[in-house]
C-alpha positions in Angstrom: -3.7 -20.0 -33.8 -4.5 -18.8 -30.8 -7.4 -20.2 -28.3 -10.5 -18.1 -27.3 -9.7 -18.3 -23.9 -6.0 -17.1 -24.5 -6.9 -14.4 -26.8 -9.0 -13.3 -23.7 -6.1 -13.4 -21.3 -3.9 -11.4 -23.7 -6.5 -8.8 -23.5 -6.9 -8.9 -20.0 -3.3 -8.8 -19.4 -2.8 -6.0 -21.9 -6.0 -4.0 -20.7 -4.7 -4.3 -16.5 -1.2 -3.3 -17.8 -2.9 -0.2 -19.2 -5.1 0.5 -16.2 -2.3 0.1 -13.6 0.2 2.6 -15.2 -3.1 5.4 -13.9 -2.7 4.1 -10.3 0.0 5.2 -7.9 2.7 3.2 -6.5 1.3 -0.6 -5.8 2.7 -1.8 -2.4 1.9 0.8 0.4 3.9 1.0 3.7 1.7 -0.9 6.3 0.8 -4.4 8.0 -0.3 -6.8 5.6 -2.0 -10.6 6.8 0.0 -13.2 5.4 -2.1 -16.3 6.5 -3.8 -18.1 9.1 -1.5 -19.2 11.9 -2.8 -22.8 12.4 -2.9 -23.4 8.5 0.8 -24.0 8.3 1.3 -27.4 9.4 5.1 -28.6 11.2 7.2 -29.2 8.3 5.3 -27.1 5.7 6.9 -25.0 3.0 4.8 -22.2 1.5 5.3 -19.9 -1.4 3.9 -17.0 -1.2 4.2 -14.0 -3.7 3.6 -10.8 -2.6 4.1 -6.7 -2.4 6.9 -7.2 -4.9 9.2 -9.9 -3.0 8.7 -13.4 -3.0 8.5 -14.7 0.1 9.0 -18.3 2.2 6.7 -18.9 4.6 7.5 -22.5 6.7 7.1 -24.0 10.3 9.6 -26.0 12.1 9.3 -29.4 13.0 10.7 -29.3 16.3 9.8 -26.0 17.8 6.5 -25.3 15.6 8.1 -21.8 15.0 6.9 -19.9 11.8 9.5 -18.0 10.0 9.5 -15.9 6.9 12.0 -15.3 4.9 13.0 -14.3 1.5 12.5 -17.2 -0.9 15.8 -17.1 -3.2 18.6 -18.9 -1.3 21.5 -16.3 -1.1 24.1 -19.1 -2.5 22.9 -19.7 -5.9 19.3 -18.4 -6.1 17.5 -21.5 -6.1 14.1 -21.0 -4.6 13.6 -22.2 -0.6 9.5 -23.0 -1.3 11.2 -26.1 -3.6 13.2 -27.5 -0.8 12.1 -29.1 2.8 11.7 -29.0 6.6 14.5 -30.5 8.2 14.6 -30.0 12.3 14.7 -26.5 13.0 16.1 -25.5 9.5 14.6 -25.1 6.2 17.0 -26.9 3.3 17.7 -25.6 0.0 16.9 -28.0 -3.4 19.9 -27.1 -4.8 22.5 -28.1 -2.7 21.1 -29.0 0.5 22.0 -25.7 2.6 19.8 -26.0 5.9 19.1 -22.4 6.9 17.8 -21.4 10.7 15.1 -18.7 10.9 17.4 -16.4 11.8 18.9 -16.8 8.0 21.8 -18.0 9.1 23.2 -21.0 7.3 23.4 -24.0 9.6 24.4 -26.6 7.6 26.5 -27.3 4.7 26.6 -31.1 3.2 30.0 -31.2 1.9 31.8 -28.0 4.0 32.8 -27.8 7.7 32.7 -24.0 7.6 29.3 -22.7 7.1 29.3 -18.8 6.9 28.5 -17.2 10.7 26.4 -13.8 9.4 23.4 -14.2 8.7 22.9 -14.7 4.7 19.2 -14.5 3.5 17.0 -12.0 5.1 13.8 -13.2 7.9 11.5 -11.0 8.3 9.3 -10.8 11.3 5.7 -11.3 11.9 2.9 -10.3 14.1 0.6 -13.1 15.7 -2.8 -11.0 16.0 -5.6 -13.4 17.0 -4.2 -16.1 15.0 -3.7 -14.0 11.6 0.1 -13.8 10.8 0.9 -10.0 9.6 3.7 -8.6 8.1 5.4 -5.4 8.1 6.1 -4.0 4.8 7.9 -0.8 4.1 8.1 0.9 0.8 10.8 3.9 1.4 14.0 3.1 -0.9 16.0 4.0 2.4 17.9 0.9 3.6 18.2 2.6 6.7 14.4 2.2 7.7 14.0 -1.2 7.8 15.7 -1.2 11.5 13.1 1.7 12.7 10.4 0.1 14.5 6.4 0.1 12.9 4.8 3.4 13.0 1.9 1.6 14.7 0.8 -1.6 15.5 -1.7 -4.6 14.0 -5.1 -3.7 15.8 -6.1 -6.1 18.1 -9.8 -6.0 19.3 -9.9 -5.7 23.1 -13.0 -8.1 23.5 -11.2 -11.4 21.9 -8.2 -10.7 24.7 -10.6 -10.4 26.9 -12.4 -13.6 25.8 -15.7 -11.9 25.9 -15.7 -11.9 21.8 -15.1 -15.2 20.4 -14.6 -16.1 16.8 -17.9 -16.8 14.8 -16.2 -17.1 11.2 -13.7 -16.1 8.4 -14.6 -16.3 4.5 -12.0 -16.6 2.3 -12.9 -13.4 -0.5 -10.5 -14.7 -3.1 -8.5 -12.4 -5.5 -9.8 -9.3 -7.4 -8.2 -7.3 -10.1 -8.1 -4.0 -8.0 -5.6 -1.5 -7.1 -5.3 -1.5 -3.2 -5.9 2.4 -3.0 -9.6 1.7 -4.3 -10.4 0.2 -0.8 -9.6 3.7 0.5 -11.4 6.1 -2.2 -14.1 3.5 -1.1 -14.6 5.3 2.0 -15.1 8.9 0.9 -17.2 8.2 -1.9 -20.4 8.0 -0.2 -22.6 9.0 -3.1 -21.9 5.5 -4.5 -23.3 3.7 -1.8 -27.4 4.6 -2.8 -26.5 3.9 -6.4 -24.7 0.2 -6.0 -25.9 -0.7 -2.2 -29.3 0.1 -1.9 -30.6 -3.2 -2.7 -31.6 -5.5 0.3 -30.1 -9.5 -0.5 -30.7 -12.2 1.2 -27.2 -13.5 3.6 -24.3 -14.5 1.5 -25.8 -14.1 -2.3 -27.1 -12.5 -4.6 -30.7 -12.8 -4.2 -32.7 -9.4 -3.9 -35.3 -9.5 -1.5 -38.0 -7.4 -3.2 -39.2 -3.9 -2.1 -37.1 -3.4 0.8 -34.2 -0.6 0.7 -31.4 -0.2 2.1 -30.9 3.5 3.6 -27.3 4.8 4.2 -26.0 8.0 5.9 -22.7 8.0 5.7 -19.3 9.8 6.6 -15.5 9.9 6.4 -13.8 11.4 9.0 -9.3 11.4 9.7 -8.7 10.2 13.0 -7.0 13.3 15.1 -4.9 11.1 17.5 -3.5 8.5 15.1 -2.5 9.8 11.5 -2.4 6.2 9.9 -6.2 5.9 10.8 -9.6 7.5 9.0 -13.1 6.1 9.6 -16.1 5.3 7.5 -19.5 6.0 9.9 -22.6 4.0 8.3 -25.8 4.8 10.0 -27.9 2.2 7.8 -31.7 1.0 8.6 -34.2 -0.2 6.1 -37.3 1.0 4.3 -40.3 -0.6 2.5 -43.4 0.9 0.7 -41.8 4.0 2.0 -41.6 3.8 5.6 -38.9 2.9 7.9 -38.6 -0.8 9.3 -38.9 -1.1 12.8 -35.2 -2.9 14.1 -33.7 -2.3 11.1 -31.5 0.5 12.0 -27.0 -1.0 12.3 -24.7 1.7 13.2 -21.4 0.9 11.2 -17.9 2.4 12.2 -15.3 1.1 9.6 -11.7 1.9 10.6 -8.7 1.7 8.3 -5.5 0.8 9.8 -3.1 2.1 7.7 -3.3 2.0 3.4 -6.6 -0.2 3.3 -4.7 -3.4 4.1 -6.4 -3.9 7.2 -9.9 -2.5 8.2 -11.9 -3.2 11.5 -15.7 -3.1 11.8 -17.7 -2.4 14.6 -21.6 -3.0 14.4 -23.6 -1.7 16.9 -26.7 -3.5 17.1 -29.6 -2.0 19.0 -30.2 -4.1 22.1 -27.9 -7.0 21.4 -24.1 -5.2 21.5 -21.8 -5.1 19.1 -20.2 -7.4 16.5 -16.7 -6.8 14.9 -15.3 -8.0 12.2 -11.4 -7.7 10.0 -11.1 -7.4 6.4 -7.4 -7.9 5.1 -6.4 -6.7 1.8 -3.0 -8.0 0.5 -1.2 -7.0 -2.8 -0.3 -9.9 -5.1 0.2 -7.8 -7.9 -0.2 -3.9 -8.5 -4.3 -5.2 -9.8 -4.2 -8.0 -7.6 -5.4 -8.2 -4.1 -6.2 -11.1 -1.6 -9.0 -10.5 0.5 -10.2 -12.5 3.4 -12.9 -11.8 6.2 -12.9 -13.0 10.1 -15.7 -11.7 12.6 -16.4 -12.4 15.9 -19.3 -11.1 18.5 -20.3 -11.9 22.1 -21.5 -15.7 23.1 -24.9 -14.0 24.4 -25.4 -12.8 20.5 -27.2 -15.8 18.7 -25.8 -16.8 15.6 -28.6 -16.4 13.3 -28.5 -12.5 14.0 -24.3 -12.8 13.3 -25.1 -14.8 10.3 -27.1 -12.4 8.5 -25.8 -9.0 10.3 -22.1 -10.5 8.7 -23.8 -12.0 5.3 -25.9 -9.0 3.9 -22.6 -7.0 4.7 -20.2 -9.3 2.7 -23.6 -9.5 -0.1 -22.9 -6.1 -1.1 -19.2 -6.6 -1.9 -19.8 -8.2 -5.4 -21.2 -4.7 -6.7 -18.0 -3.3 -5.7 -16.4 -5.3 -6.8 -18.0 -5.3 -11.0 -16.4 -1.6 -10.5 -13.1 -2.0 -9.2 -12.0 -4.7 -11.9 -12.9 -2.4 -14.8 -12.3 1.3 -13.7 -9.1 3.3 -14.3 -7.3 5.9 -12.3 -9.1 9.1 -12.6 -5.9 11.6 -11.6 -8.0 14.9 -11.9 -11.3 13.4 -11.4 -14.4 16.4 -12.0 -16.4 16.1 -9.2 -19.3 17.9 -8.2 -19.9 19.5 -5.0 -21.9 16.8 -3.2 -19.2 14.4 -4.2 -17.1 12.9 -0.9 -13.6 14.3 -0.2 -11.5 12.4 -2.5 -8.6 14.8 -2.6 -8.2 14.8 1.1 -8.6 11.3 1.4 -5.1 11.6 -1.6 -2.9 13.4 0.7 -3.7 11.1 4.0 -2.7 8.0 1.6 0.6 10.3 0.6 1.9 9.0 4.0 2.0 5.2 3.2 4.0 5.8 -0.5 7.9 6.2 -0.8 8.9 9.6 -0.9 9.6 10.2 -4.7 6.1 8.7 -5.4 3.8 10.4 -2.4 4.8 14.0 -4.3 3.2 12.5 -7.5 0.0 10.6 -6.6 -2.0 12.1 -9.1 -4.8 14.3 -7.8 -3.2 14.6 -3.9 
């Protein structure tokens, strides 16, 4: 007889296999974080599934290079994450094959010949302010994988500088969401009065009683850079009615890309500005990783980061209640005051293989 608690996984298994078969193709062309640079130690193996692919993800000893690569080893198919760190080479379980980061087989145990060309495919990564990104391409063609990104990860100009530093990063954990929700996010506006109206204190869940949240709010396709739109939030807060003196946040949110990675800028009248990354990552077609970093001037005290930053990330739970029960809609009947959902469709065309982009229901 079945348990309660497996009875509940069948259904939730069952009810997310039904839900995904509405969305559109899972994995999205783009940059996607794969983890934090200084949290692979020398030596360390990681196993990381992802977009489809499962992946190794391991440091050198010597050098204190981070390669990823793909996790079956391309003799017998044993997988890499089970092996170890030997040198400069990662060593198969199976029969001790020590591969270089280049894929190339290094050394075998009991032959003197080791193949020269390279055998299991690396795949490069992108170092952005101690993030490690990868870039993941969706087209069938075998041919595209030696074109060069279509853009690059966004850096923010202040951290090179030095005048931003690093304040924090919150690890979101996983949701049961379909990655294009992040983006239908943006132009559905009229959702943002009926889930994020409600002041909380920092980091929970706690309302603060009587005071409102006001949004006015705007998507907009970046001109310049066709993998970009932008989410304007002009936000302030009201209580008994009236407008709170110091309340008011300008909010631009920029998505780099198919919602995998999004940049926040808040402008904060007579401190600066604040900015802040949110990474989405496909685990699954309703599976995302998401994680948080922010950073902000030295001069800006870290109470005002602390609950600029927390009553942001307070708001994501709501969002979250939706996205981990809603379905596809693919000819959603919207009303005229509804946000442009169907244009916001046929900019996300660009990020899906070709014999998908045509179908996205809706575009």
């Amino acid at each position: 007889m079945l348990s309660l608690r497996s009875r509940r996984r069948d259904d939730l298994t069952a009810l997310d296999a039904l839900r995904a078969a509405t969305y559109p193709y899972p994995y999205p062309t783009g940059w996607y974080r794969i983890a934090d640079a200084d949290s692979i130690r020398p030596g360390e193996i990681r196993a990381i599934t992802c977009l489809g692919k499962q992946f190794v993800l391991w440091r050198t000893r010597e050098s204190g290079e981070i390669h990823l690569m793909d996790a079956a080893c391309p003799h017998l198919g044993a997988n890499l994450a089970g092996g170890r760190v030997e040198g400069d080479c990662i060593e198969c379980p199976f029969h001790l094959w020590q591969f270089d980061g280049t894929g190339r087989a290094q050394r075998i145990p009991y032959s003197e010949q080791p193949p020269e060309r390279v055998l299991t495919r690396p795949y490069e990564l992108e170092d952005v302010h101690g993030q490690l990104f990868l870039f993941h391409r969706s087209e069938a063609d075998p041919g595209a994988a030696d074109q060069p990104p279509p853009y690059d990860v966004p850096r923010i100009a202040e951290v090179d500088e030095g005048s931003f530093v690093r304040r924090g990063q919150r690890n979101a954990g996983r949701v049961r969401m379909h990655i294009i929700e992040i983006c239908e996010n943006a132009v559905d506006t009229a959702h943002f009065q009926a889930l994020h109206s409600q002041l909380h204190l920092p980091w929970t869940q706690v309302r603060v009683p009587g005071v409102e949240i006001v949004h006015r709010a705007k998507w907009v396709l970046d001109e310049d850079q066709p993998w970009m739109m932008h989410f304007d939030d002009d936000v302030s807060l009201r209580a008994l009615g009236r407008t709170l003196p110091g309340g008011e946040t300008h909010v631009r949110v920029s998505y780099h890309g198919p919602g995998s990675v999004l940049t926040f800028r808040f402008e904060l009248p007579g401190w600066g500005e604040l900015a802040m990354v949110k990474t989405f990552l496909p685990i699954g077609p309703l599976e995302q990783q998401i994680d948080f970093q922010w950073y902000a001037p030295r001069s800006v005290p870290r109470w005002l980061v602390w609950w600029v930053i927390g009553n942001w990330v307070s708001q994501f739970p709501q969002d979250i209640d939706i996205w981990e029960n809603k379905s596809f809609q693919a000819q959603p009947k919207l009303c005229r005051d509804d946000g442009p959902v169907f244009a916001m469709r046929r900019w996300f065309e660009q990020f899906l293989p070709e014999s998908d982009a045509e179908r996205l229901p809706g575009a």
